[in-house]
MARBA-3410 file (N, C-alpha, C, O; in Angstrom, 1 decimal):
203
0.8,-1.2,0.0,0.0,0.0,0.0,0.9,1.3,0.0,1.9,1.1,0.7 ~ 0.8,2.5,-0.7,1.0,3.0,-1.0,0.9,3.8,0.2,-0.3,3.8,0.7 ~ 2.0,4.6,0.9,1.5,5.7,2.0,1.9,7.3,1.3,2.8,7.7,0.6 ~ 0.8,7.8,2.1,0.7,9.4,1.5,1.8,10.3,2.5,1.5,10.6,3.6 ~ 2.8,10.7,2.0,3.6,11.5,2.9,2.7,13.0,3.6,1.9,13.6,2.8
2.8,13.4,5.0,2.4,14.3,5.4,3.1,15.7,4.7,4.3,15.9,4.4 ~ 2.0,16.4,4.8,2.5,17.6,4.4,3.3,18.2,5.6,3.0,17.9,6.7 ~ 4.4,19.1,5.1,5.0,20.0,5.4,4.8,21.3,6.6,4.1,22.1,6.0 ~ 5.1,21.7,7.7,4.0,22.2,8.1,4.0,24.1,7.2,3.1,25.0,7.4 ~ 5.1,24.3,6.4,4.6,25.4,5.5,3.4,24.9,4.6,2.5,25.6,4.3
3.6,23.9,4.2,3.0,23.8,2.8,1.3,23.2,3.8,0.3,23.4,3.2 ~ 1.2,22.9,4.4,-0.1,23.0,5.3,-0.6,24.4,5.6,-1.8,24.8,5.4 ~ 0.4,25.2,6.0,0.0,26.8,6.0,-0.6,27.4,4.6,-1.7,27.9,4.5 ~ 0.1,27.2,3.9,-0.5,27.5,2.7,-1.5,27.1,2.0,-2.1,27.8,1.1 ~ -1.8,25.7,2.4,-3.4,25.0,2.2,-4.1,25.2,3.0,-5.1,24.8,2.6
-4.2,25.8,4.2,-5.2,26.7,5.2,-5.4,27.7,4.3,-6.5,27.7,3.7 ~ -4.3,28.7,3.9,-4.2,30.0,4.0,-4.8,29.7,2.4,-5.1,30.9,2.2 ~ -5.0,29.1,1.3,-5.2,28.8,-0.2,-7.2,28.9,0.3,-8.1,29.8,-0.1 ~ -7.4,27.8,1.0,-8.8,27.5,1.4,-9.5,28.7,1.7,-10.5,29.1,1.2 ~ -8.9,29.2,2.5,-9.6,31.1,3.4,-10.0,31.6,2.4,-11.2,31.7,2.4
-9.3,32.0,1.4,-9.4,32.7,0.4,-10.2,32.6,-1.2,-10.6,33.4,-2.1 ~ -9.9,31.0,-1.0,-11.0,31.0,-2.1,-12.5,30.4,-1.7,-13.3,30.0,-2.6 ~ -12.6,30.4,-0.5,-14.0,30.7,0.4,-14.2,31.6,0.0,-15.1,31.8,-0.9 ~ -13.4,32.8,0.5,-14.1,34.8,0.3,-13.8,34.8,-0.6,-13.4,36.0,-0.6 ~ -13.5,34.3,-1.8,-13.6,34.8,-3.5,-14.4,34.1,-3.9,-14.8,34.8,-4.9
-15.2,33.0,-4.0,-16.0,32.2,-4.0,-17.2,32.7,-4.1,-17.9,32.8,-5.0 ~ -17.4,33.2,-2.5,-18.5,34.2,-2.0,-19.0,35.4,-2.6,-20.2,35.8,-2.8 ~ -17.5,36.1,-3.1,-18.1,37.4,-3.6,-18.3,37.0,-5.1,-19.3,37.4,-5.7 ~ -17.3,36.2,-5.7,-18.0,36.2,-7.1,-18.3,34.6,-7.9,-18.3,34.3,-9.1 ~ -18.4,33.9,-6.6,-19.0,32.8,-7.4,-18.0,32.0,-7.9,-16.8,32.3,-7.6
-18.3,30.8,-9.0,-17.3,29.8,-9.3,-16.2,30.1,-10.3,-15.1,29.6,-10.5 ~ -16.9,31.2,-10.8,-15.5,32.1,-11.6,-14.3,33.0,-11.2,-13.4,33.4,-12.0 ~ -14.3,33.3,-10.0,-13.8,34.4,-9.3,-11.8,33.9,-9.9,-11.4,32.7,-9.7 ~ -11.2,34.7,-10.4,-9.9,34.3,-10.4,-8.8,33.5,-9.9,-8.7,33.9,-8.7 ~ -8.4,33.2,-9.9,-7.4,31.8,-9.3,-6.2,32.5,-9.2,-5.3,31.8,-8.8
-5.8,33.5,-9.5,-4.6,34.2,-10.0,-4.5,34.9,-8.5,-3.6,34.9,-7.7 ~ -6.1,35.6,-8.4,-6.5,36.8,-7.4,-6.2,35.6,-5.8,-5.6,35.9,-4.8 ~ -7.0,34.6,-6.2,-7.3,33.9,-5.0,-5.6,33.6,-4.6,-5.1,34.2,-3.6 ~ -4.8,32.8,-5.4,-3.5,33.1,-4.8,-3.2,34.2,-3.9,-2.9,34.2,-2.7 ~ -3.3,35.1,-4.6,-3.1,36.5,-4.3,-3.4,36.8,-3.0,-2.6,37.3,-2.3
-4.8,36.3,-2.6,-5.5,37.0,-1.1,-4.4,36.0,-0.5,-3.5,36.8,-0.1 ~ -4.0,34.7,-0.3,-3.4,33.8,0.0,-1.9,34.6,0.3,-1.3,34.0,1.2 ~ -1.5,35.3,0.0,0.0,35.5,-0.2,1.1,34.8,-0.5,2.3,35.0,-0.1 ~ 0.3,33.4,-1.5,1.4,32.6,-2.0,1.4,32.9,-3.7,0.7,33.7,-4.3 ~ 2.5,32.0,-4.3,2.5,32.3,-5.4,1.3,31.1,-6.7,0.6,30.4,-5.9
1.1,31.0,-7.4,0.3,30.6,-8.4,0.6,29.3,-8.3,-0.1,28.4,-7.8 ~ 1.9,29.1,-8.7,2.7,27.6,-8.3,2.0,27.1,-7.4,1.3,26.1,-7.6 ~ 2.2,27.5,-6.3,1.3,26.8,-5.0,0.6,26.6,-5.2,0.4,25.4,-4.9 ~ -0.6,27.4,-5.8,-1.9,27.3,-5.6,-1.8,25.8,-6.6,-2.4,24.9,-6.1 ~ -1.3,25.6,-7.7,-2.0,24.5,-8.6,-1.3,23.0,-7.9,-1.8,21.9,-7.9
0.1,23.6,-7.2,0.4,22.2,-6.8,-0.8,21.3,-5.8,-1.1,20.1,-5.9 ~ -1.4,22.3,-4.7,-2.3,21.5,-3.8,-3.7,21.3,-4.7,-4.5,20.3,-4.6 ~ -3.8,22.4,-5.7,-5.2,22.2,-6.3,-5.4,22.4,-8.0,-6.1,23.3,-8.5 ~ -4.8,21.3,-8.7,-4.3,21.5,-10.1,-5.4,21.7,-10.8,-5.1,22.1,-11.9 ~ -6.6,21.5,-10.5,-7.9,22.4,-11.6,-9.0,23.6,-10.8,-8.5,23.9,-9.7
-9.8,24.1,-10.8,-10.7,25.0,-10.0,-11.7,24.2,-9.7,-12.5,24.7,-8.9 ~ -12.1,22.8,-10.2,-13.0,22.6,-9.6,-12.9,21.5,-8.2,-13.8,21.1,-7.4 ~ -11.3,21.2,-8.3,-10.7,20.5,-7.2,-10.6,21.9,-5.8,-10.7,21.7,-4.6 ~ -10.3,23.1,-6.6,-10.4,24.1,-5.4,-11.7,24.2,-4.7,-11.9,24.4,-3.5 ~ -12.3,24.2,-5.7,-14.2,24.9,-5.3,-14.7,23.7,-4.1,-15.2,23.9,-3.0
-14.2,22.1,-4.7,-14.7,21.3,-4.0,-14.0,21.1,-3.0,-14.6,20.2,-2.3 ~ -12.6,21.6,-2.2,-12.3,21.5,-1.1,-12.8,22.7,-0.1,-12.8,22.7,1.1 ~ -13.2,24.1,-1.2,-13.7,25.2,-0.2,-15.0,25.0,0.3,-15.5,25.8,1.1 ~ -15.8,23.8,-0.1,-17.1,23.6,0.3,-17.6,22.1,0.4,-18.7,21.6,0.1 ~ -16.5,21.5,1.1,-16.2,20.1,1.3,-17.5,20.2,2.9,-18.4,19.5,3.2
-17.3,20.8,3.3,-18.1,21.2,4.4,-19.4,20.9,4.6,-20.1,20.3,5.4 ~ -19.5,21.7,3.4,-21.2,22.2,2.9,-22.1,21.1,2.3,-23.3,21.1,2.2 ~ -21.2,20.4,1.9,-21.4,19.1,0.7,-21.8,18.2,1.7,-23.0,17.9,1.9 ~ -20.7,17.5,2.5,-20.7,16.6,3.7,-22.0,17.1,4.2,-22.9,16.3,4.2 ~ -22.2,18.5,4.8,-23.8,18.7,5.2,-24.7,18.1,4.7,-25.5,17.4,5.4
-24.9,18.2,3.3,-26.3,17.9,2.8,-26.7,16.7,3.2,-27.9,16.4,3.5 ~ -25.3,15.8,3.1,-25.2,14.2,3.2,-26.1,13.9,4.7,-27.2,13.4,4.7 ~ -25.5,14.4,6.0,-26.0,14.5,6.6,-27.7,14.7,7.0,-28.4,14.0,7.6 ~ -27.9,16.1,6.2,-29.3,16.6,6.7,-30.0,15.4,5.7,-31.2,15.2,6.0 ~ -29.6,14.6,4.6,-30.2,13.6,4.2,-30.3,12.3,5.1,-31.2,11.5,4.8
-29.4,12.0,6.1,-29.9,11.4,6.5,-30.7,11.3,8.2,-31.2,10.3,8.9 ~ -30.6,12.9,8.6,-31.5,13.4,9.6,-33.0,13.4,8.9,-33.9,12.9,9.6 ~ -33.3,13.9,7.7,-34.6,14.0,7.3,-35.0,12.6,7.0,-36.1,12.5,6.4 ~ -34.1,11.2,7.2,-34.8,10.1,6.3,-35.3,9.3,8.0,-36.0,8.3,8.1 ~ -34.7,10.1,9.3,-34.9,9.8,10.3,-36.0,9.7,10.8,-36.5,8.8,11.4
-36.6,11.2,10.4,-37.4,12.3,11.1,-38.8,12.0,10.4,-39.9,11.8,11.0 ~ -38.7,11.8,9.2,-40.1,11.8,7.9,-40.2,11.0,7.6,-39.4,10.2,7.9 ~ -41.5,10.6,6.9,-41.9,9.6,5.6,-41.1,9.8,4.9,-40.5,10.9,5.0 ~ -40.9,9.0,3.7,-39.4,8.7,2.8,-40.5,9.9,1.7,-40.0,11.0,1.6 ~ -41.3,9.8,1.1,-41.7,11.4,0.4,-41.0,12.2,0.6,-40.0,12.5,0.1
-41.7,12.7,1.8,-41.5,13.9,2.5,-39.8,14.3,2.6,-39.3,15.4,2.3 ~ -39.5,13.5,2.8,-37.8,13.7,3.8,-36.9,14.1,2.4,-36.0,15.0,2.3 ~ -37.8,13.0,1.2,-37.0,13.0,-0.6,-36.8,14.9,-0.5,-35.8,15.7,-0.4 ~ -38.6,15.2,-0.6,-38.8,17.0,-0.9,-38.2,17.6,0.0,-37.1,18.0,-0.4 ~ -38.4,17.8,1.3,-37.7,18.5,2.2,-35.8,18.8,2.1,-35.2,19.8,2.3
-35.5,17.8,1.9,-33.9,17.7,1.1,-33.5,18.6,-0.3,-32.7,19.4,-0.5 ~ -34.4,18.0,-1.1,-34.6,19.1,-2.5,-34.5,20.1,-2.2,-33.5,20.7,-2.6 ~ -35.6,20.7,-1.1,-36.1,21.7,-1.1,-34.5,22.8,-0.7,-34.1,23.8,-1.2 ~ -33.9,21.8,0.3,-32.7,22.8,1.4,-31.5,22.5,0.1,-30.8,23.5,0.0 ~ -31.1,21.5,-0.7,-29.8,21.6,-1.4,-30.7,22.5,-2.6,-30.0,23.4,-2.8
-31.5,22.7,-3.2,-31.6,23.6,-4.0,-31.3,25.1,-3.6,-30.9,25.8,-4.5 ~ -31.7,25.7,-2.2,-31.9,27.1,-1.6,-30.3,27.1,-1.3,-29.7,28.2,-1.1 ~ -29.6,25.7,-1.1,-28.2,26.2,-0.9,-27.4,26.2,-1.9,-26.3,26.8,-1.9 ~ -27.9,25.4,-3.0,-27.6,26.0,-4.3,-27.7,27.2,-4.7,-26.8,27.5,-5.4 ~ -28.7,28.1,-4.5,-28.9,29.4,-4.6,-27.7,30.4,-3.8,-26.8,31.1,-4.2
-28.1,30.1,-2.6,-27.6,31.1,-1.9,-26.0,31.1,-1.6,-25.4,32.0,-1.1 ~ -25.5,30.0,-1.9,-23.4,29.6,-1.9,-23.2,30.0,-3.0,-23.6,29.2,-3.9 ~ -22.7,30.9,-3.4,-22.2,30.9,-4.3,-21.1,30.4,-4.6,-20.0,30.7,-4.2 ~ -21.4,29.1,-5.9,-20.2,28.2,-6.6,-21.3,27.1,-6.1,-21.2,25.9,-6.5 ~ -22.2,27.4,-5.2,-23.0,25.4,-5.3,-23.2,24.6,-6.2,-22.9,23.4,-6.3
-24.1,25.7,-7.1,-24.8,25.1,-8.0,-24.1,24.2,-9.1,-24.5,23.1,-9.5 ~ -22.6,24.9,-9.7,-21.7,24.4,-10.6,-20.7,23.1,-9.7,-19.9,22.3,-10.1 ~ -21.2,23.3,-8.6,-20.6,21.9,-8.1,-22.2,20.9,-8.3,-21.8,19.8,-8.6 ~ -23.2,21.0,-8.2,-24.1,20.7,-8.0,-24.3,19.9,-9.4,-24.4,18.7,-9.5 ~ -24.3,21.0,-10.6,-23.9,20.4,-12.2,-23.1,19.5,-12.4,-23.3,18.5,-13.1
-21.7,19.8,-11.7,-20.6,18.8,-12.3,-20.8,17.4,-11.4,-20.0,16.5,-11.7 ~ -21.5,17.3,-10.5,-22.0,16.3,-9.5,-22.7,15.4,-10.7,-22.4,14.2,-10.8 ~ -23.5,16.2,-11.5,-24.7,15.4,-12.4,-24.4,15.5,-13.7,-25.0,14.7,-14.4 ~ -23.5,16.3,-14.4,-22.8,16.3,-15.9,-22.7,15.3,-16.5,-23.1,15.3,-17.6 ~ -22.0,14.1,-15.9,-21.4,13.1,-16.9,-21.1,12.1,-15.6,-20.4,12.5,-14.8
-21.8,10.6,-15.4,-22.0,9.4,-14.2,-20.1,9.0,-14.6,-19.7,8.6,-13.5 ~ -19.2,9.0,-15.5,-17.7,8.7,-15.1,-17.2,9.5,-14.7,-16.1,9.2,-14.2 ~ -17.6,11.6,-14.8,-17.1,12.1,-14.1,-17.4,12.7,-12.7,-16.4,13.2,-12.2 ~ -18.3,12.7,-12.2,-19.2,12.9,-11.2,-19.0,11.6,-10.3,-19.7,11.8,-9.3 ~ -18.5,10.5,-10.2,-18.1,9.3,-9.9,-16.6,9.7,-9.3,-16.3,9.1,-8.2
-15.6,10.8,-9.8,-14.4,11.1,-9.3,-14.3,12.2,-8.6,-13.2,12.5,-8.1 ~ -15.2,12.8,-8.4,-15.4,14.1,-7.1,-16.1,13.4,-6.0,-16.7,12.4,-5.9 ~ -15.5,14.8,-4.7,-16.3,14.4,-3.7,-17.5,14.9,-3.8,-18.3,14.4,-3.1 ~ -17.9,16.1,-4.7,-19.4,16.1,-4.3,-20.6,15.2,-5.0,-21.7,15.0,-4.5 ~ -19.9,14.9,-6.2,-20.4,13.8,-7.0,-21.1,12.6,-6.2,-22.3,12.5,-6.1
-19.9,11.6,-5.6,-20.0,10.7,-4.9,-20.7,11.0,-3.7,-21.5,10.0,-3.6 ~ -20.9,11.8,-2.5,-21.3,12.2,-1.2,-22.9,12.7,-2.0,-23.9,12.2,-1.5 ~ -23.1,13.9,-3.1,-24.3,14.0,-2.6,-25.2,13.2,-4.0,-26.5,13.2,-4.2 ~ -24.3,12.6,-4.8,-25.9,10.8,-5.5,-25.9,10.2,-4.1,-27.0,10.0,-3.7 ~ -24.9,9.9,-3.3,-25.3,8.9,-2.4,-26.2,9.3,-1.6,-27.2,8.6,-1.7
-26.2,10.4,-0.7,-27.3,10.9,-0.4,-28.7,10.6,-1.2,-29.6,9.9,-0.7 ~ -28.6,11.3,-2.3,-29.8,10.9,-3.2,-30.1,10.0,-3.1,-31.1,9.6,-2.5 ~ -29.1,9.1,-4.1,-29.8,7.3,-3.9,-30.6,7.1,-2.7,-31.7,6.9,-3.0 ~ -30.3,7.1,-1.5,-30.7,6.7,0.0,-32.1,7.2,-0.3,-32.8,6.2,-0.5 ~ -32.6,8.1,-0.3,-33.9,8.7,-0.5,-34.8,8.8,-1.6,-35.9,9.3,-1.5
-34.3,8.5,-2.6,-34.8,8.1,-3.6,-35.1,6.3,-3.5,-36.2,5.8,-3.9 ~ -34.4,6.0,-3.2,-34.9,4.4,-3.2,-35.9,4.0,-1.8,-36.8,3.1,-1.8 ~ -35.4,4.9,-0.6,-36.7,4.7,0.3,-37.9,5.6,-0.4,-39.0,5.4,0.1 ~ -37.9,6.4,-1.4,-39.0,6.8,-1.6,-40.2,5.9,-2.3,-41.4,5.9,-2.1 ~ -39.0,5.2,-3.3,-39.9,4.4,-4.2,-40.0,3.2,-3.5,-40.8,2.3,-4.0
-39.4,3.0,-2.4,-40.0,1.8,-1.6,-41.1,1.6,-1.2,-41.9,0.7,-1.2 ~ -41.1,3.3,-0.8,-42.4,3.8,-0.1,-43.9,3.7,-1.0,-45.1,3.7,-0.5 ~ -43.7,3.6,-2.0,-44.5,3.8,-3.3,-44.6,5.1,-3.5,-45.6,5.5,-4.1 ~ -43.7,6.0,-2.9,-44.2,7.5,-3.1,-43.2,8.3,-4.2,-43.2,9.5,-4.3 ~ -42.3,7.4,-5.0,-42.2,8.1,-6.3,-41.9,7.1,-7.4,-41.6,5.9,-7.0
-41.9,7.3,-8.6,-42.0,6.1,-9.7,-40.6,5.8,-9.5,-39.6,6.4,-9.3 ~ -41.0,4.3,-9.6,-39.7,3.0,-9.7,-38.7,3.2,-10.8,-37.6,2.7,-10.6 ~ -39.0,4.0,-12.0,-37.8,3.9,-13.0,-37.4,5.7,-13.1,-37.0,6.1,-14.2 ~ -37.6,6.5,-11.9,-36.5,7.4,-11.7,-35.2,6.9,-11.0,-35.0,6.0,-10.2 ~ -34.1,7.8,-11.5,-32.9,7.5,-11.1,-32.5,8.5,-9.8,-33.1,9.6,-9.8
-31.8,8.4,-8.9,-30.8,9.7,-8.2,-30.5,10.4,-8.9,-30.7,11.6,-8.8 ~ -29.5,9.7,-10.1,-28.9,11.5,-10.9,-29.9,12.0,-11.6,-29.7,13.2,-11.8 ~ -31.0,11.5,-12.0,-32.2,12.5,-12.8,-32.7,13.2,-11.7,-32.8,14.4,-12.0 ~ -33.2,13.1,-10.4,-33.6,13.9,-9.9,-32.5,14.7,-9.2,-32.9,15.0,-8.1 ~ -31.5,15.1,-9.5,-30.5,15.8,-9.1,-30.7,16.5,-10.2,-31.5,17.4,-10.1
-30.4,16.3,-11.2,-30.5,16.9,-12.6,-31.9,17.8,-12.6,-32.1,18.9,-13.0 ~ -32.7,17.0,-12.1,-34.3,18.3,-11.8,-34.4,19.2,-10.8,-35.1,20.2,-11.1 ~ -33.6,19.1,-9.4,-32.8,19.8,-8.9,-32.1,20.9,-9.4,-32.3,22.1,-9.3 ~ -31.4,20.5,-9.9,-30.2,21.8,-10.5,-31.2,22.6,-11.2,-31.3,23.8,-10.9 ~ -32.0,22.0,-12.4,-33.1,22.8,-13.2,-33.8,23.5,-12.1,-34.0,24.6,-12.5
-34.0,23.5,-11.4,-34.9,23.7,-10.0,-34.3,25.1,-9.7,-34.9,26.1,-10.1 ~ -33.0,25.3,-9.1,-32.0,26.1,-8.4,-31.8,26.7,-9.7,-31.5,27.9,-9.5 ~ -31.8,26.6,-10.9,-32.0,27.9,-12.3,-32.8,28.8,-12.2,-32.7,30.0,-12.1 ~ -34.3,27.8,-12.1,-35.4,28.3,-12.5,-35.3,29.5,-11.4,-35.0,30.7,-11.7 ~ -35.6,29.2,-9.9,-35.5,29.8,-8.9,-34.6,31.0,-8.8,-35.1,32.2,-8.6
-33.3,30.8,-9.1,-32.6,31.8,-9.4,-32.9,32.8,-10.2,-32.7,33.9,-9.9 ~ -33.4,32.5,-11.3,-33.7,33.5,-12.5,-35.1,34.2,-12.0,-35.0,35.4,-12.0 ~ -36.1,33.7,-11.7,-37.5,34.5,-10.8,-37.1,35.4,-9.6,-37.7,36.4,-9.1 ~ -35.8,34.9,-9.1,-35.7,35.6,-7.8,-33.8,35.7,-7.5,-33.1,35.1,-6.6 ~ -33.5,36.6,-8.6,-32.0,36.6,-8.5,-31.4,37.6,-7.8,-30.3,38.1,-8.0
-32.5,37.8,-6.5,-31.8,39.1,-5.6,-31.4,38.4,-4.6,-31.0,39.2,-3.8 ~ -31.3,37.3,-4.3,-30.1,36.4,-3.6,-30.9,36.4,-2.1,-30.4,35.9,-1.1 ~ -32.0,36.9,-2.0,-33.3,37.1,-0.8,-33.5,35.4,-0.3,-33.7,34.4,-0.9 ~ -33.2,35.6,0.8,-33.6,33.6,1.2,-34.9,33.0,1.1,-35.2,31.9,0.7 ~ -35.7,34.2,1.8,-37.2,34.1,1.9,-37.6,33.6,0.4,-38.0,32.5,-0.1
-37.4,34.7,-0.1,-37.7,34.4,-1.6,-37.2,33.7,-2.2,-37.8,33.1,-3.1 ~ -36.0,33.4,-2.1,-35.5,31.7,-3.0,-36.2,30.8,-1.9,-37.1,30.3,-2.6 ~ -36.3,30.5,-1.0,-37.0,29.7,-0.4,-38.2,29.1,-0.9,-38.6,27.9,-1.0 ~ -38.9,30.5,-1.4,-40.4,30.3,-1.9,-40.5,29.9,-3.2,-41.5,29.5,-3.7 ~ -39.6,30.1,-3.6,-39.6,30.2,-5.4,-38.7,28.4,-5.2,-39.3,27.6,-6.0
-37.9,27.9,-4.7,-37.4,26.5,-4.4,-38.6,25.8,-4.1,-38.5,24.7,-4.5 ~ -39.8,26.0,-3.4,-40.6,25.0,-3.0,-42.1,25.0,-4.1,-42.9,24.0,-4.1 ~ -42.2,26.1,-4.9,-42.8,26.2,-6.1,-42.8,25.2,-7.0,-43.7,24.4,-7.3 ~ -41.1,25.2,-7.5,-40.7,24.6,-8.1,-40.8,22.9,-8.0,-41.1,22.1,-8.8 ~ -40.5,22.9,-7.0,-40.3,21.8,-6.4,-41.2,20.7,-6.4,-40.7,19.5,-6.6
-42.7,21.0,-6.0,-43.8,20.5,-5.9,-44.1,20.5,-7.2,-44.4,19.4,-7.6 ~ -44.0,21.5,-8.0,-44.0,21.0,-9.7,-43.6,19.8,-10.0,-44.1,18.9,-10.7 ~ -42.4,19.9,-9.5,-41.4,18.6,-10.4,-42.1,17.7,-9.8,-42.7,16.8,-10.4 ~ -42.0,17.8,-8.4,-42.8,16.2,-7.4,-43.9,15.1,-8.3,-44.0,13.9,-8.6 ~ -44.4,16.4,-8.4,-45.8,15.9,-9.4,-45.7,15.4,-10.1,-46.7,14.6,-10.2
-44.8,15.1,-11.3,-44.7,15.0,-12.1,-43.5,13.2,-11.7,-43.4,12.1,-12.3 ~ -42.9,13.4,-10.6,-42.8,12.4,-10.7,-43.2,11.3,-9.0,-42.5,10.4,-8.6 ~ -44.3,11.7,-8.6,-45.3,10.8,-7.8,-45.9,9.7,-8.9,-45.9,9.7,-10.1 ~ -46.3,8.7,-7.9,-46.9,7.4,-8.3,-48.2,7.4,-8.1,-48.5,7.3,-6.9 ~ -48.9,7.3,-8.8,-50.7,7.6,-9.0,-51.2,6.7,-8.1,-50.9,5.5,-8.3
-52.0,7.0,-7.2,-52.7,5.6,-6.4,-51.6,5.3,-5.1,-51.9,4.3,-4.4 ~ -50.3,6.1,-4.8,-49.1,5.5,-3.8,-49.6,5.5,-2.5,-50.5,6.1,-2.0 ~ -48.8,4.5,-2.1,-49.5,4.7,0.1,-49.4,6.1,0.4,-50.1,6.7,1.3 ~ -48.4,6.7,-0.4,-47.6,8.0,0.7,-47.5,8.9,-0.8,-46.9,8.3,-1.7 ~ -48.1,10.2,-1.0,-47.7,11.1,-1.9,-46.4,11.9,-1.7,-46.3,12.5,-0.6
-45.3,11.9,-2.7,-44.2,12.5,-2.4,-44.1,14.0,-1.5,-43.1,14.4,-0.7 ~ -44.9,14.4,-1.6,-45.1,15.6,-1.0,-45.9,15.5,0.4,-46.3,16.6,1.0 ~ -46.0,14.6,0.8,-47.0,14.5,1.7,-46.1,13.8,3.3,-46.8,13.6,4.3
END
């Protein structure tokens, strides 16, 4: 087995100090914000930045490794708490509004659902289909959504979800993505509930 040498404790400093910063560039301008600049807040050089994180979406996904791991979680507090419907929507409902409101979620949220061999090699890829799967398959256990949807389609209705929302309500307002996320949401439900189920997805 192959052992991973520990970092350095500069070059750990520098992977703190890389992370800080493309958090608060992140924040202010989303998943495009410059990688040049993000060094920059960092006070290291460029070099650095690519050695710990050789593309931006390996950066994005360690600045919100956090956030990701959350969902995972609140998916499986809500499959605790609810009927498997319910717990499916109520999840939609919170990764779509945090799609909205993080700026850089959503494009983690896309490349999660882009392409099943590449979305298979990220952490948010793998952490939040699994999530999905979990609740998607208790739902259709449940009979409360059809048997031949997949996790990544409804991730993929999701992400459509956190557009649509965004585009009706792109003043970054919580309330209001909140409201414009659960709109949506119940739309799509509908569309994929099972006619006649013990438990309606939404219910």
């Amino acid at each position: 087995m192959t052992q991973v040498k520990p970092m350095r404790a500069d070059a750990r400093r520098n992977y703190a100090l890389l992370l800080a910063a493309a958090a608060e560039a992140f924040a202010e301008r989303g998943e495009g914000a410059s990688l040049d600049d993000i060094a920059k807040r960092a006070g290291v050089g460029s070099g650095t930045l690519y050695r710990h994180f050789p593309t931006r979406q390996a950066l994005l996904e360690a600045a919100y490794v956090d956030r990701i791991e959350a969902f995972a979680v609140r998916a499986n507090v809500l499959a605790a708490e609810l009927p498997p419907g319910r717990a499916l929507v109520e999840w939609l409902n919170e990764l779509c509004v945090g799609a909205i409101q993080v700026r850089g979620m959503k494009a983690l949220l896309g490349s999660a659902v882009a392409d099943g061999s590449l979305a298979a090699e990220t952490v948010c890829g793998t952490t939040v289909q699994g999530a999905a799967a979990r609740l998607v398959e208790a739902a259709q256990r449940a009979g409360a959504l059809r048997p031949d949807v997949t996790p990544v389609e409804v991730l993929r209705l999701a992400h459509g979800v956190s557009t649509a929302a965004e585009l009706a309500h792109g003043d970054r307002d919580a309330e209001r993505d909140a409201e414009g996320v659960r709109r949506f949401v119940s739309l799509v439900v509908e569309g994929l509930r099972v006619d006649g189920g013990t438990e309606p997805a939404g219910s």
